[in-house]
C-alpha positions as CSV (number, residue, x, y, z in Angstrom):
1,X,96.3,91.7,125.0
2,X,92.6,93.1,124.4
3,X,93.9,96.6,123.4
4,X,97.6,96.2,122.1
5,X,98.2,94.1,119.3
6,X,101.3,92.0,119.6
7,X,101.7,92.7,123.5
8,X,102.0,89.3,125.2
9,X,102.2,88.4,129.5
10,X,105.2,88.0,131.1
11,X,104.0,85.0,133.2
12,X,102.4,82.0,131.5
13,X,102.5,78.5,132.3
14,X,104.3,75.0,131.1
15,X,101.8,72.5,129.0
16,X,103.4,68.9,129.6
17,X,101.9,66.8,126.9
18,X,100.6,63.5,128.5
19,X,99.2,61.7,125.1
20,X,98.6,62.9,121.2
21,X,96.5,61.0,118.9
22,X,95.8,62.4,115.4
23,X,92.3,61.8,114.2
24,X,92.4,63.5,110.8
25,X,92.0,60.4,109.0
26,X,88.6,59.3,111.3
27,X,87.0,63.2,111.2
28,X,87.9,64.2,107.5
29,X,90.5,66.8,108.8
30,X,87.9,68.5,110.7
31,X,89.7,67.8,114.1
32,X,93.5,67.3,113.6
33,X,94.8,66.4,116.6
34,X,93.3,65.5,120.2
35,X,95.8,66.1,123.1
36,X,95.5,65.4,126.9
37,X,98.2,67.9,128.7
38,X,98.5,69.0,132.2
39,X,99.3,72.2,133.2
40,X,103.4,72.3,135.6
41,X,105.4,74.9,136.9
42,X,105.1,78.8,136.3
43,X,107.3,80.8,133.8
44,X,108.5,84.3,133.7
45,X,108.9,85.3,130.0
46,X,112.0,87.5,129.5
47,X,111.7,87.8,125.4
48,X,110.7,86.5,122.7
49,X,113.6,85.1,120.1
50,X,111.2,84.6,116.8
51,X,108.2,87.0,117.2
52,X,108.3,87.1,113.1
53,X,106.1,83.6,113.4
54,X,103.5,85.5,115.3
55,X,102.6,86.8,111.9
56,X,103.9,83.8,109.6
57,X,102.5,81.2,112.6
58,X,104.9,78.7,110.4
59,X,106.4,77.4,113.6
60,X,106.0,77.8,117.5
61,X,107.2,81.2,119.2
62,X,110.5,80.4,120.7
63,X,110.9,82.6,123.8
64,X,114.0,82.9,126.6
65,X,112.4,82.5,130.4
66,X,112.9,81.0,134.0
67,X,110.7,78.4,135.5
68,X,109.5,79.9,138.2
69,X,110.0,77.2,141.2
70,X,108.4,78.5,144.7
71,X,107.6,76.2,147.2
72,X,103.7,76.0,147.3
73,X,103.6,75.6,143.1
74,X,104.3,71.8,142.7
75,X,102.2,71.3,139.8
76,X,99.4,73.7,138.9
77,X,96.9,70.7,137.5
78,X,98.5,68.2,139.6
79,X,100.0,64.6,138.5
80,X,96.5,62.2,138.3
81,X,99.1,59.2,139.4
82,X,100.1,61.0,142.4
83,X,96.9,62.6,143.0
84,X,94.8,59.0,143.1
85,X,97.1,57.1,145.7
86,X,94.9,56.4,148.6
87,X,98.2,56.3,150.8
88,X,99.4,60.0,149.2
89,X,95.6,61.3,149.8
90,X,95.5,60.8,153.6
91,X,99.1,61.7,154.0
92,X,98.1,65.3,152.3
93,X,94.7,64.9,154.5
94,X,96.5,64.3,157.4
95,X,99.0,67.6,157.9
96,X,96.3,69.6,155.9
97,X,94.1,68.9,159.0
98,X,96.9,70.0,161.0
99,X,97.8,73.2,159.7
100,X,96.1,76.3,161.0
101,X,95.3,78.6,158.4
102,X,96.8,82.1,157.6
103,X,94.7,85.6,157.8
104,X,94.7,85.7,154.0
105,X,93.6,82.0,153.5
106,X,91.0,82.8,156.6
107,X,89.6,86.3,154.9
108,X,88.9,84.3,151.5
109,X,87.0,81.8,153.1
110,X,84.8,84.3,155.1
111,X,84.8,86.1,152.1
112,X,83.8,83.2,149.7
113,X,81.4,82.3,152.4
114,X,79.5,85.5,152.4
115,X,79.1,85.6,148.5
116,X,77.8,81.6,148.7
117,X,75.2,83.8,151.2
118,X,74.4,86.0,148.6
119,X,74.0,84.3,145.5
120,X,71.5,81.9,147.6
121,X,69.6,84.6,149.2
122,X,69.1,85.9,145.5
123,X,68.7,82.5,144.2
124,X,71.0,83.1,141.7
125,X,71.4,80.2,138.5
126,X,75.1,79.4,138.7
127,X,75.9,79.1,142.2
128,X,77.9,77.6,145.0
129,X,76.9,75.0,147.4
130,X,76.1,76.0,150.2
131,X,78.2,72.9,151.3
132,X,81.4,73.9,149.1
133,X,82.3,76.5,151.8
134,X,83.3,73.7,154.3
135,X,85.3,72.3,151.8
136,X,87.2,75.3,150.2
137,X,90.5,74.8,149.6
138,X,93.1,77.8,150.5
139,X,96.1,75.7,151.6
140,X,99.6,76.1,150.0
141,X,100.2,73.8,146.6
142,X,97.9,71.7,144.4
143,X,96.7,68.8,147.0
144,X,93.1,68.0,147.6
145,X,92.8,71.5,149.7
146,X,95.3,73.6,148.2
147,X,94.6,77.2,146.5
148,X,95.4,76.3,142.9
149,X,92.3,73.6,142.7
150,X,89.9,76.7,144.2
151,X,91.0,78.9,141.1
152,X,90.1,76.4,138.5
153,X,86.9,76.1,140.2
154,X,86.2,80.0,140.5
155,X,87.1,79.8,136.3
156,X,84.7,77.2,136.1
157,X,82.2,79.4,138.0
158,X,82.6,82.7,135.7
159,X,82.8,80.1,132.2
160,X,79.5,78.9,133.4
161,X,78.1,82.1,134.6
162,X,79.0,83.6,130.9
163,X,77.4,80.3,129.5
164,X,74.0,81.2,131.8
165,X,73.7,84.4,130.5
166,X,74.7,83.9,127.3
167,X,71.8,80.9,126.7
168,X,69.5,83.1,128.9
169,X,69.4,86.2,126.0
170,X,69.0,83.5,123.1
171,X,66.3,82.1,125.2
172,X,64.5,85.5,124.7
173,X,64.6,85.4,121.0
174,X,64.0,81.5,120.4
175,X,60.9,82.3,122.3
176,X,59.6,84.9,119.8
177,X,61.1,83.0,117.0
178,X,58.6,80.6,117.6
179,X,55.7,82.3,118.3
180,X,56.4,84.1,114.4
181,X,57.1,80.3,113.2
182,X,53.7,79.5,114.6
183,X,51.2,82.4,114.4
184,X,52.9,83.9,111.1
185,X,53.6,80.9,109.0
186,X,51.2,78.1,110.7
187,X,53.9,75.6,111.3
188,X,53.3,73.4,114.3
189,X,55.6,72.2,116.5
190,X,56.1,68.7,114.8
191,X,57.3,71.1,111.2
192,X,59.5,73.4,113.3
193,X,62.7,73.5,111.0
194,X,66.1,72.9,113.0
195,X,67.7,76.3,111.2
196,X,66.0,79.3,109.7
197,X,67.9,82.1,107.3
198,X,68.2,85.5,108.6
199,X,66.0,86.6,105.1
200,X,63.5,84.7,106.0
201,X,62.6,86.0,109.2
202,X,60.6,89.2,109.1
203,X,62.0,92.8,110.0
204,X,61.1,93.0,113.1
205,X,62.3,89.5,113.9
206,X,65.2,90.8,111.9
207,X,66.1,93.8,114.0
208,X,65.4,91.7,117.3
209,X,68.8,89.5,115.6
210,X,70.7,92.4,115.0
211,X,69.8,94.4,118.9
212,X,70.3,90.5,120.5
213,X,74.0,90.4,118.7
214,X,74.7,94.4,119.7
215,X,73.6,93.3,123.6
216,X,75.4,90.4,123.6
217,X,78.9,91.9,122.5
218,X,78.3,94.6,125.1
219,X,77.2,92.4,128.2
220,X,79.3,89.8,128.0
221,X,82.7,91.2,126.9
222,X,83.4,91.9,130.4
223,X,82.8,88.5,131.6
224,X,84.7,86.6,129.1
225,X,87.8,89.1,129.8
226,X,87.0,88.2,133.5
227,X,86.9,84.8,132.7
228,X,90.6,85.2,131.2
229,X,92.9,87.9,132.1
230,X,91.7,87.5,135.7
231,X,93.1,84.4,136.3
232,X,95.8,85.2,134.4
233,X,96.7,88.1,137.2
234,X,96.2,84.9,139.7
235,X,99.2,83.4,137.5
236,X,101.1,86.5,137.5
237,X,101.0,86.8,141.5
238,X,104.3,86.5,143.4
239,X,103.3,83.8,145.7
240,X,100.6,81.6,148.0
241,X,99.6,84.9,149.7
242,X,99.6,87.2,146.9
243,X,97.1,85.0,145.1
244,X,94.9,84.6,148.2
245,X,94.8,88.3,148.7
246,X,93.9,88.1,144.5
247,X,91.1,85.5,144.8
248,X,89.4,87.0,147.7
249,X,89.1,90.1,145.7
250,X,87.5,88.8,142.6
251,X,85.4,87.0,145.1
252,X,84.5,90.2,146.9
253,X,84.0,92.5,143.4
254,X,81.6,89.5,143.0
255,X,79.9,89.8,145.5
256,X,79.1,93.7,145.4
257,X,77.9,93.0,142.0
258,X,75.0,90.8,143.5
259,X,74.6,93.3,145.9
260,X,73.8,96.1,143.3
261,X,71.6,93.7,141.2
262,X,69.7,93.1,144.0
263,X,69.0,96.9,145.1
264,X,68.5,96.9,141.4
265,X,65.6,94.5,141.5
266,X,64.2,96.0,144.3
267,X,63.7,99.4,142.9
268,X,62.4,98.0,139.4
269,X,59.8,95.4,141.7
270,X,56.3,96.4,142.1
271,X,55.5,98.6,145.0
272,X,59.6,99.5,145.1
273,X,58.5,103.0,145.1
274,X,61.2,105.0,143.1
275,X,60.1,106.3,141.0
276,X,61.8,105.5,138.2
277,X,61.1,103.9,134.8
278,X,63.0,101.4,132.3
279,X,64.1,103.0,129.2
280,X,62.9,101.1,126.3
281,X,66.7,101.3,124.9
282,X,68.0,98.2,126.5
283,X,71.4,98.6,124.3
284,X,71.8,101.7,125.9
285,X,71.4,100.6,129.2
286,X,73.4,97.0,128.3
287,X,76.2,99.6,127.6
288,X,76.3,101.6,130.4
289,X,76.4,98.4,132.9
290,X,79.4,97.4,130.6
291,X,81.3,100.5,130.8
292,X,80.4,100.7,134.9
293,X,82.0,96.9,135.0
294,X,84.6,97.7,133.1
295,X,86.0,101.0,135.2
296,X,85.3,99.2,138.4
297,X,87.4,96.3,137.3
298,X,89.9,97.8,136.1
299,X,89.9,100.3,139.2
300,X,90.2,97.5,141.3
301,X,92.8,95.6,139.9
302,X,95.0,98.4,139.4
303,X,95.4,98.0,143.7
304,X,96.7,94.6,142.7
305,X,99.1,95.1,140.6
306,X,102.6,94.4,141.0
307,X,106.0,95.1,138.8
308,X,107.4,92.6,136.9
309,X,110.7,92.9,134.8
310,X,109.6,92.1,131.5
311,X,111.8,91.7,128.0
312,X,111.5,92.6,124.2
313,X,108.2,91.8,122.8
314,X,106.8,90.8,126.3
315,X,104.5,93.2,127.9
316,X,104.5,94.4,131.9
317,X,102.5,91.8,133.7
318,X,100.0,95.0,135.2
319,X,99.5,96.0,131.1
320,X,98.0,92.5,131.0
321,X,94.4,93.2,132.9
322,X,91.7,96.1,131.7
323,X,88.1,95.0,132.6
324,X,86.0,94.7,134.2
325,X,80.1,70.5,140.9
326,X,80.8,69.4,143.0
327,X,80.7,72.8,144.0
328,X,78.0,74.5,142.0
329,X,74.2,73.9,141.6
């Protein structure tokens, strides 16, 4: 939990371990162990038996729970033997093609459709085909179409939209780094040295380091805690509708965020005529977007929120959220 130490979900998910290979030996213990898993069945956590080794991490965290076994779940990552028979693909094709859709799966993909409009209209860098809205998958289970293949790619989408941003600040600096290395210290481009200490950069150059680390841990706290505890309230969702009704409202707070950058670029443009002007304090104004993100998200999801019975040492599953291709281009 982001704000309660020792406060765990009550819904998490069964790793089954496909192959382990140690490669201590081959990396000089810098990697132990590399492990291909795939992700089963839902759990509800009830308690936990040892929550001692939490602190100690001597051994694994024992807890007490029920596999939670509804009948669009199957298996949330899917069995890859299953998954690449030809004859099991057009079986799946086949009824999928058959099945009319329900409201909820219909409002996500007019939803989903109108924020693919969006993000191209402001030609935004991590982005949705404009051909993935044809393909959207919002059926029931973990087939080619089902819901549970559409939420790894919206993670995917908010990883790489941190990833964008994040690359996007360092880009500012690196491009003022360079000019110092160059005008201040005559180094051309064939000298340029692959690191630089922090003491040898000059104050300025040094302060720009310490604002760009301030900015950062503002702006993008609320996408990595997006990135995580919202999909972990897609876990925590009762069933195929619940998590429709879920995803189409992350898709939608999306959305109205684009929106608002967008009225935002328009007032800031030239000629935009309101008179307003940019406060030099960009940490200030970094923090204010933050704390705006933060309330909305965690207005919002408070709508969503269900109760969950939970057991010692496990937190209510509602305590658990506070914030806020071949589909992307």
């Amino acid at each position: 939990h982001p704000e309660k130490e020792g406060m765990f979900a009550t819904t998490g998910v069964i790793f089954y371990l496909n192959d382990l290979k140690e490669v201590s030996e081959e990396t000089g213990d810098a990697i132990k162990y590399i492990c291909n898993h795939r992700v089963t069945k839902r759990v509800q956590l009830h308690t936990v038996l040892n929550p001692e080794a939490w602190t100690a991490r001597d051994t694994y965290l024992k807890v007490e729970a029920t596999i939670l076994d509804e009948g669009d779940d199957e298996e949330i990552s899917g069995d890859e033997d299953l998954k690449d028979n030809d004859i099991y693909k057009s079986l799946v094709g086949a009824i999928s093609d058959s099945r009319p859709k329900t409201k909820e799966e219909k409002e996500l993909s007019k939803t989903f459709s109108n924020l693919v409009e969006k993000q191209h209209e402001l030609e935004e860098d991590v982005r949705f085909t404009r051909a993935s809205v044809e393909t959207l998958a919002v059926a029931p289970g973990n087939g080619g179409d089902g819901l549970w293949a559409t939420i790894r790619l919206w993670q995917s989408f908010i990883e790489q939209r941190l990833v964008s941003r994040q690359n996007e600040m360092q880009m500012e600096f690196q491009e003022k780094l360079l000019a110092y290395l160059k005008k201040e210290k005559g180094i051309s481009d064939k000298e340029l040295p692959s690191a630089i200490g922090f003491d040898d950069l000059s104050p300025a150059l040094q302060k720009e380091v310490q604002d760009l680390q301030k900015r950062m841990s503002v702006e993008l706290q609320p996408m990595v805690l997006e990135s995580t505890l919202a999909i972990q309230k897609i876990l925590e969702a009762e069933d195929h509708t619940a998590r429709c009704e879920l995803l189409k409202h992350f898709v939608e707070s999306e959305k109205k965020r684009l929106e608002t950058k967008g009225l935002l670029k328009g007032m800031f443009a030239p000629g935009g005529g309101s008179g307003l002007t940019v406060e030099d304090d960009e940490i200030k104004d970094a923090k204010e977007e933050k704390d705006k993100m933060v309330a909305d998200i965690k207005a919002s999801l408070e709508e969503a929120k269900k109760d969950d019975k939970g057991g010692d040492n496990v937190g209510g599953s509602g305590s658990l959220i506070m914030d806020d291709e071949d589909a992307f281009q």
